[in-house]
Residue, then its C-alpha position, 0 to 999 in steps of 0.5 A: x771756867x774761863x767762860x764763867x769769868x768772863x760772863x762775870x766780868x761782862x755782868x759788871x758792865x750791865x748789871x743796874x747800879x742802884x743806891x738801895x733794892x727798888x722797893x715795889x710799893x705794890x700800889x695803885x694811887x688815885x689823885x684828884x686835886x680839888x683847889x680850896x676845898x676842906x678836908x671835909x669837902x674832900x672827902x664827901x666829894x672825891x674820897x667816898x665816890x671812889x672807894x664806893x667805885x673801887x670796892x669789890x675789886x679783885x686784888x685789893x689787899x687794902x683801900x686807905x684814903x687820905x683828904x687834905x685841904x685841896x686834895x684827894x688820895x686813894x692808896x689801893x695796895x695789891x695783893x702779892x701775886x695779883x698783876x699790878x697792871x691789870x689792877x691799875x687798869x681796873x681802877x682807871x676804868x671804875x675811876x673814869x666813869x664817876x660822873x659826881x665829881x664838883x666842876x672845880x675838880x681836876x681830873x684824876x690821875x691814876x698811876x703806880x706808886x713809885x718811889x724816886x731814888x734821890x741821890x744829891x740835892x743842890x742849894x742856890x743861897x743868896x741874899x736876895x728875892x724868892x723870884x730871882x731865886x727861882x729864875x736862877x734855880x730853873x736856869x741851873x735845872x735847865x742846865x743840869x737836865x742837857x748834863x747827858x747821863x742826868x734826866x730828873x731834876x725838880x726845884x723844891x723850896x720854893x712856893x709854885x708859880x702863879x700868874x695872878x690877874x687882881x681886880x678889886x671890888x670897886x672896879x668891878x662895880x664901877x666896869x659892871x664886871x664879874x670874875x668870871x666874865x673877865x676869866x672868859x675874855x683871857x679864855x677867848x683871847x689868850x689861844x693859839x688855833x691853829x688854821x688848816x693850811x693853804x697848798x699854794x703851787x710853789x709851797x704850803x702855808x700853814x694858818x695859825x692865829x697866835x695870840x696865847x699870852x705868856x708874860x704879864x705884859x702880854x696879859x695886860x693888852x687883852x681887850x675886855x671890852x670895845x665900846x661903840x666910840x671905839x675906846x677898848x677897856x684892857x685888861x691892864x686898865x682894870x686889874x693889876x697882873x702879879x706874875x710870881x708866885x701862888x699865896x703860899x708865903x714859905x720861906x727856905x734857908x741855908x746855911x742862914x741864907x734864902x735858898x732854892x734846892x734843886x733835888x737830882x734823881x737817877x732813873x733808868x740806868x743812871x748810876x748814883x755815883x755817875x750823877x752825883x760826879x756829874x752834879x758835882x762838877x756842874x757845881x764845881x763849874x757855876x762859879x764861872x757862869x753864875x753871879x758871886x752872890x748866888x753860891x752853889x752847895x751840894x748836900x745830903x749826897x747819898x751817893x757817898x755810902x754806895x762810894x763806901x760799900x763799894x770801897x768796902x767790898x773792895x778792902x774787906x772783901x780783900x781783907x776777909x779773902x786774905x784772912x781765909x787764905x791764911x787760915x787754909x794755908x795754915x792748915x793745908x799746903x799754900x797751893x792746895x789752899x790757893x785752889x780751894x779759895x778760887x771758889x770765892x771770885x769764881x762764885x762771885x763772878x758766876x753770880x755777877x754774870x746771872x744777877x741781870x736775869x734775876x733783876x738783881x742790883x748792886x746797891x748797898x745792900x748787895x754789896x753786903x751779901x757779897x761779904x755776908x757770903x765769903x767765908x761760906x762760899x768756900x765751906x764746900x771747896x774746903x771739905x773737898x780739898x782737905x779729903x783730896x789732901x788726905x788721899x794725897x797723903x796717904x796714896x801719893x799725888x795723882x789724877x785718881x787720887x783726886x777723884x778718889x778723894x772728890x767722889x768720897x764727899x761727893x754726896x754730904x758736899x751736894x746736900x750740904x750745900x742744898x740744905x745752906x741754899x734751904x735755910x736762906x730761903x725764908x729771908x726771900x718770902x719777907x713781907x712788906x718793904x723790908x723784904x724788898x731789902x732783905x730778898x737780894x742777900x738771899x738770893x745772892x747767897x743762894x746763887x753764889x753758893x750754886x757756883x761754889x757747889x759747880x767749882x767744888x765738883x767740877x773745876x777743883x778737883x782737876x786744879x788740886x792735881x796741880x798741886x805736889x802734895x803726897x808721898x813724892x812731895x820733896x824733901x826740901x821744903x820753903x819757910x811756908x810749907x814749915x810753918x804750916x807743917x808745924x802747925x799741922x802737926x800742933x793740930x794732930x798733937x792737939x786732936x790726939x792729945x786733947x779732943x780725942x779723950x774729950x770725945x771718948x768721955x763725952x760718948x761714954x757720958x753721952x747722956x750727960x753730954x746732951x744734958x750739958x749742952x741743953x743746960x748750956x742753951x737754958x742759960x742762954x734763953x735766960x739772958x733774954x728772960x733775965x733782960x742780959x740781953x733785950x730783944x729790940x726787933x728795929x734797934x736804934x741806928x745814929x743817922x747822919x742827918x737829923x731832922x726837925x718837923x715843928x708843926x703849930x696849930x692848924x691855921x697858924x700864921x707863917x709869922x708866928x710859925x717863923x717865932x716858933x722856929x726861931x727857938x729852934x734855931x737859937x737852941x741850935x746855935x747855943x748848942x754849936x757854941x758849947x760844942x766848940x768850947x768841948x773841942x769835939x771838932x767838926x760835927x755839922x755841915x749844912x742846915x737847911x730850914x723850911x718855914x711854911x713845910x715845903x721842903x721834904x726829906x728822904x721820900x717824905x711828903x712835907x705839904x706846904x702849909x703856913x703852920x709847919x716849919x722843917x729842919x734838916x742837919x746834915x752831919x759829918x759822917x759817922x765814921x769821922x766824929x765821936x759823937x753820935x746823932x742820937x747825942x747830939x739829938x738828944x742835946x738839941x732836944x734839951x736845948x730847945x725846951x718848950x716851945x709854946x703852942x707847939x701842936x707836935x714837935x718830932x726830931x729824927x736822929x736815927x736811921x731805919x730800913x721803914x719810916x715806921x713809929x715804934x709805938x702807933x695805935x690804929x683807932x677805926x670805926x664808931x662815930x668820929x666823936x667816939x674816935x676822938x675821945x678814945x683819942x685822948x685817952x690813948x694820948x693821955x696814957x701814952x704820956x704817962x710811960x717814961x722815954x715816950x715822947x714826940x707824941x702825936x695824933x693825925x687830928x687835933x683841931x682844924x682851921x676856923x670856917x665860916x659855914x655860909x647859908x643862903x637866905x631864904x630871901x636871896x633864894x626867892x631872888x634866884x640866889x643858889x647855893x651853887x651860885x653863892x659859893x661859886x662867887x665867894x670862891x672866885x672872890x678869895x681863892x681865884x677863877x682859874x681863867x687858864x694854864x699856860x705852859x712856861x718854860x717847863x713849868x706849868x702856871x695857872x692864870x687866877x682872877x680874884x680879889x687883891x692880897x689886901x681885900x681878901x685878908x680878913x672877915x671884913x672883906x667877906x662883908x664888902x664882897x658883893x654878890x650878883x643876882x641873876x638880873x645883874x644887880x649886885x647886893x651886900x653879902x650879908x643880904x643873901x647869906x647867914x654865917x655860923x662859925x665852926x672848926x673844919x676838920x685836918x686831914x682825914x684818914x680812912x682805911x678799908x671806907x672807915x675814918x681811922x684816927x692813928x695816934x703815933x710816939x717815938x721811944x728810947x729804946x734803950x729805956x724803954x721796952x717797947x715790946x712789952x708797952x705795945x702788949x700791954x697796950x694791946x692786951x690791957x691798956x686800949x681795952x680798958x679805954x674801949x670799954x667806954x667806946x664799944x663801937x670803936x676798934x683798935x689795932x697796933x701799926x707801924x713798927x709793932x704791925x711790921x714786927x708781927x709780920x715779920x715774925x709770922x713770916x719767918x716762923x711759917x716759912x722757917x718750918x717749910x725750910x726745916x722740913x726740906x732740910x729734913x727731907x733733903x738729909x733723909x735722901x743721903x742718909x737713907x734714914x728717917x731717923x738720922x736727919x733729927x741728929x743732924x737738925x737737933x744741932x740747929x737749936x743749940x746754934x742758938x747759945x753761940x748768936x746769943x753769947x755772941x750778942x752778949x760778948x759784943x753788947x749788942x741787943x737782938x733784933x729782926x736781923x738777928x734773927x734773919x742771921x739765925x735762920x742763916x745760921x740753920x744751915x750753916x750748921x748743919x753742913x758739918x754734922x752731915x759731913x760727920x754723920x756721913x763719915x760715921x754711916x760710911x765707918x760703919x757700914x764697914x763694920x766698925x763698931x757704932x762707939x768706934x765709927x763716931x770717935x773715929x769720924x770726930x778725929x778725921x773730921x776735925x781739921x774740914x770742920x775747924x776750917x769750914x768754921x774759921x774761914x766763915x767766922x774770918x770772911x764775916x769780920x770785916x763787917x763786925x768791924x765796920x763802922x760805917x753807917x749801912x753796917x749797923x742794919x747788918x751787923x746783928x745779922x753777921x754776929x749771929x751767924x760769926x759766933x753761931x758758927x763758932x760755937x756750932x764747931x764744938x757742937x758738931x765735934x762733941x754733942x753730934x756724935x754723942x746723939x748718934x750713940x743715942x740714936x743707936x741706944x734707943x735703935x737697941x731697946x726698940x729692937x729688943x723689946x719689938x723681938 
């Protein structure tokens, strides 16, 4: 015991601390940029040639492909048991021998999609330029990165460096220059060579030219020219050099200020709590080395809720053990329950000492399984103790007394525990993400009841020989040992006066009493049909943050953008002001705005784009304010109103384990004409249902394009498709002369035209384009130009274009479980019969629903039949094992009254609690049918031997159940915000447990008596 104490208290040290379960994404991701190219461009040049390279390999599950302006993404998701390695291997080398790719492109990169645990971000407000801004911020990241112990820091906010060399049309023409000749001299003279060496006697000396420029100044002396008279045309004398930052013209603010972020990760073995100290005190220390002007904020720590459940495994950990302590000291004697109630550290130190082998973390959703498991873990303690006590009592104190009374439950307490370990298994097989989260409750419910079981059989049965309990007890007893005397006593009056003759008309009425218990689960199931109590599979969890995503008309301005926000905003200061006339106190922090989307949130990927704006509020907590963030949502909604030429505005108040919309229809296949239409109609549809709202598409239009033809005129010039695009392309988007390494950022060296000759169409007519002779003629000389729309982002799934048209829901009005079948069964058909070469399907939250309930439902009737087998053994009876497991069923009546007793809604999580709840039940109805064979392999008569088993039972059971229901309290009274995904889960399991006492003391041995019933008439009639 000692040594797995110990083992416990080192497992502390080295067990890896974490914000949530690592998510393993099982997913290759294959990126290529390709700077300045349509999503249409993309997707015909990079996005095709690798889903045609990729297709066929092994171990795909699925291939989604994502083309936005300038980039390429190919999601390759592995199948589950396939290595993700050797799958990533395989990509690479397909990946690698495509030989299509445009020059412009960069070189793909194939790595594992990994997502970053962010724990603090810091904002640096001043009021001041975006390029002091920057300095500061990357002087704070240099600072925090020599932090020991802090290793990822990455500077958000803000648009990316650039090194931009502009020269204007006339200077050109009057140097007789092209782009790409100025880019070649910065290629040749902007290099650092190394030279070899010279090995001298005394020493060697390495040869090296350096002459790689760095600073703008440095660009400015490159020679571009040295004419015969020895003058030398400079880089400076032709262009003006801008060091700064690229054309994306974003804007963040905080708190009303600009501001640049600085998000903070933890890797490895960082700690969230460690980082976020650290950070903290960086911050605390920045007002003495830093400027007054520049202040320094930390926000969004999401290190505060691991803070919190650490705090809570502490004081509801400490309160639900004290709670089961008093419920077994009431019961039993105050040193018998002292050894029963051991079990709990000794398990959770056992389990702690072995989470490292089974790469387990303590997080957030851990330190919940801990408490999910308190009152369970002792169930098995609790029947051995309570039948050593009986021993003690009726033959005296003594070791064969104890052993005696261990060996009496031996075999029901090892089956019942199995049977427990069973039923958690199907929480271990979830699918998708969300298994991520819900495989280390049952894993370390699972391993905390394998110690439970090791203390049960080994360790307490020599500690309760400690205990003076029995015929030699003394005659003086403490205060403690009266009470719990007389309430002993209350329980054998309340058993003799009360359950026995209960019990001796329900088996006398056996059939009756199967018929009331089955009646009793009828009007259950019907508070669920009759809409008492609605089943929500991800119900609505208030956040702590709300989010605002504003997204214009592809193509809109920062400018009008900026317009659009600034109702935003104003609606969020008049809403502040009502607030305080309220007096509702304090209810927001920090409000930090993104014009031009640059700034993500919560692993999100917000591109950088002129026509999106984000919001992000961080609120109080929870626990610290009486209005929740879907209310003050809510408001915020109202108050903003309309905002005109919105594309799509969405607000997210509320906290979820997936990103995923409730409502999401997957439109694929046919011609992208046909998928647009289908499109509208679904849209036009959806807006028809009362409580959809934030309703959109992932296309509504693109930006305008100018499709640009060479003549067949330029072409007897020499002029080329290539060639033409080629020059526009250096005109306006830049000639990349080279990368420089700065520091530790990474800026391209662009050669184009100046910010005011390449912003309007005007501009296009003066470009000047060079033929292969070195003459120079108009544009409009060589090419045509016809307007037309580019396509958004475009979405492919498995190589086709799919079109996903995604809603939000008050799920509290709205049964969305009800409009995604009727969109499923009805609604989509009817819209496809005018479409019949396109297809649909239902993704996000219906998709996760629906694997979720396959999963539990397959792997829940795998568990069932190991739980048959596994009471099939001690029971030595194919039959009896249906008494046991017909209790599961009717545990149902109490996680539904108890969801209706606490207005709670059903969900996915409550039905993971239920499948829990399998087990936990069937614990007592072995121990009583067990008692029941025992009696009546004595030759007690079947009546007897039930009615007998249901009194000497009844003290474990009642206590097994009150100390599972006591150690489940603290987190049904929790209200912090991690609770709520867990509370459905702890209230089917509280109240199913409950309900399921009465259920093993009554309807359990009225089944057996019907079982030996049906055993009479078969025989009779077989004879």
């Amino acid at each position: 015991m000692l040594l797995i104490l110990a083992g416990g208290v080192v497992g502390i040290q080295s067990v890896n601390v974490r914000m949530f379960p690592k998510v393993d994404l099982r997913t290759v991701v294959v990126s290529i940029l390709y700077p300045g190219a349509a999503p249409e461009e993309v997707e015909r040049a990079l996005v095709l040639p690798v889903e045609e390279a990729v297709q066929g390999l092994e171990g795909i599950k699925e291939l989604r492909s994502e083309a936005q302006e300038g980039i390429a993404s190919v999601f390759l998701e592995a199948e589950r048991n396939y290595p993700l390695d050797k799958l990533k291997e395989n990509v690479k080398t397909r990946v690698d021998a495509i030989l299509t790719f445009p020059n412009e492109a960069e070189r793909p990169t194939v790595e594992e999609l990994v997502l970053a645990e962010e724990i603090i971000r810091i904002a640096i407000e001043a009021d001041t330029d975006q390029l002091t801004l920057r300095r500061v911020a990357a002087q704070a990241r240099d600072e925090l990165l020599r932090v020991p112990g802090i290793s990822q820091v990455k500077i958000d906010g803000l648009p990316d460096l650039e090194l931009a060399i502009e020269v204007s049309e006339e200077t050109l023409r009057r140097q007789g220059l092209t782009f790409e000749e100025v880019a070649n001299a910065v290629r040749r003279s902007s290099e650092d060579i190394p030279g070899g060496s010279v090995k001298t006697r005394s020493s060697e000396i390495l040869l090296r030219v350096k002459q790689q420029a760095y600073e703008g100044h440095e660009f400015e002396k490159i020679v571009l020219r040295s004419l015969p008279d020895g003058t030398r045309i400079t880089l400076g004398d032709v262009a003006t050099i801008r060091d700064g930052f690229t054309d994306d013209r974003s804007v963040s603010l905080f708190d009303g200020l600009p501001a640049a972020f600085l998000v903070v990760y933890a890797v490895g073995t960082e700690t969230p709590i460690d980082v976020s100290n650290k950070v903290n005190a960086f911050v605390d220390q920045t007002r003495e080395r830093y400027p007054e002007a520049f202040q320094f904020s930390t926000y969004v720590d999401s290190s505060f809720y691991l803070r919190g459940r650490l705090r809570t495994m502490l004081v509801n950990g400490g309160a639900g053990f004290l709670l089961v302590m008093v419920v077994l000291t009431l019961f039993l004697r105050p040193s018998l329950a002292f050894f029963v109630a051991m079990g709990i550290p000794f398990s959770f130190l056992g389990t702690l000492f072995v989470m490292p082998l089974f790469g387990i973390s303590i997080n957030i959703i851990s330190l919940f399984a801990f408490i999910l498991v308190l009152g369970i873990v002792v169930d098995d303690a609790i029947v051995v103790g309570e039948s050593v006590f009986s021993e003690f009592q009726r033959v005296g104190h003594g070791t064969e007394a104890a052993i005696r009374g261990a060996e009496y439950v031996a075999v029901p307490v090892v089956f019942a525990v199995l049977t427990t370990m069973v039923a958690f298994g199907p929480l271990l097989m979830v699918p998708g993400a969300s298994g991520d989260f819900f495989t280390p409750i049952a894993a370390i419910v699972v391993l905390t009841l394998f110690w439970s079981l090791i203390q049960s059989k080994i360790v307490l049965p020599y500690h309760l020989t400690f205990c003076r309990v029995g015929k030699d007890e003394g005659a003086t007893q403490s205060w403690i040992l009266r009470v719990q005397r007389a309430i002993a006593d209350a329980l054998e009056r309340f058993v003799e006066g009360t359950y026995k003759p209960i019990l001796d008309v329900a088996l006398r009425m056996r059939y009756v009493t199967v018929a009331f218990f089955v009646g009793l689960l009828a009007i259950s199931m019907a508070l669920i049909g009759g809409g008492w109590v609605r089943f929500i599979p991800f119900p609505v969890v208030p956040s702590d943050f709300i989010v605002i995503q504003l997204e214009m008309p592809v193509g809109t301005s920062l400018e009008r953008t900026t317009i659009a926000a600034q109702q935003i905003q104003d609606a969020y200061e008049a809403m502040l002001v009502d607030l305080e006339n309220e007096q509702v106190g304090r209810i927001t922090k920090h409000l930090s705005i993104s014009l031009g989307g640059n700034q993500g949130f919560n692993q999100q990927t917000i591109g950088a784009s002129s026509n999106r704006a984000v919001f992000i509020l961080e609120l109080t907590k929870s626990e610290e304010r009486t209005l929740s963030a879907v209310a003050l949502g809510d408001r915020w909604r109202e108050a903003i109103g309309v905002i005109p030429g919105v594309k799509s505005m969405q607000l997210i108040s509320t906290a979820a384990l997936n990103d995923e919309k409730p409502i999401n229809v997957q439109l694929s296949g046919g011609s992208f004409g046909d998928l647009l239409a289908a499109r509208t109609d679904v849209v036009g549809k959806l807006r028809t249902y009362a409580g959809v709202f934030d309703i959109t598409d992932n296309y509504s239009g693109g930006k305008l394009e100018l499709r640009m033809r060479v003549k067949p005129e330029a072409e007897a010039l020499g002029v080329t498709a290539v060639e033409l695009g080629s020059q526009v392309r250096q005109a306006f988007y830049g000639a990349e002369a080279e990368r420089i390494i700065r520091g530790r950022d990474e800026l391209k060296v662009m050669v184009r035209y100046p910010r005011d000759e390449r912003d309007s169409l005007a501009d296009l007519e003066n470009l000047r384009i060079r033929l292969p002779d070195g003459r120079a003629v108009a544009f409009h000389e060589v090419a045509d130009l016809q307007f037309g729309e580019s396509y958004p982002t475009i979405k492919r799934v498995n190589q086709q274009r799919v079109v996903n048209i995604t809603a939000d829901a008050d799920k509290q009005a709205t049964d969305v479980q009800q409009l995604n079948a009727e969109l499923k069964k009805t609604i989509i058909p009817a819209i496809l019969e005018r479409y019949p070469e396109v297809r649909s399907s239902l993704e996000g939250e219906a998709k996760a629903n629906a694997e979720m309930l396959e999963s539990l439902s397959k792997n829940g009737v795998i568990a069932l039949v190991i739980i048959y087998g596994l009471l099939a053994i001690p029971f030595r009876s194919y039959l009896q094992p249906f008494i046991v497991m017909s209790v599961i069923p009717f545990g149902l009546i109490g996680a539904i009254g108890g969801h209706f007793v606490t207005g709670q809604s059903l969900s996915m999580l409550s039905l993971f609690g239920i499948v829990a709840l399998t087990g936990v039940v069937v614990n007592d109805s072995l121990v009583l049918v067990d008692y029941v064979n025992k009696e009546a392999a004595h030759g007690v008569k079947v009546l007897d031997a039930a009615w007998t088993a249901g009194s000497r039972r009844f003290r474990p059971i009642i206590l097994t159940s009150l100390t599972t229901f006591a150690g489940l309290i603290p987190i049904l009274l929790e209200r912090s915000l991690q609770a709520q995904f867990l509370i459905p889960m702890a209230t089917s399991l509280a109240f199913g447990v409950l309900f399921a006492t009465l259920i093993t003391l009554i309807l359990v041995p009225a089944l057996y008596l019907i079982l030996a019933d049906v055993k009479r008439v078969v025989t009779r009639l077989w004879v």
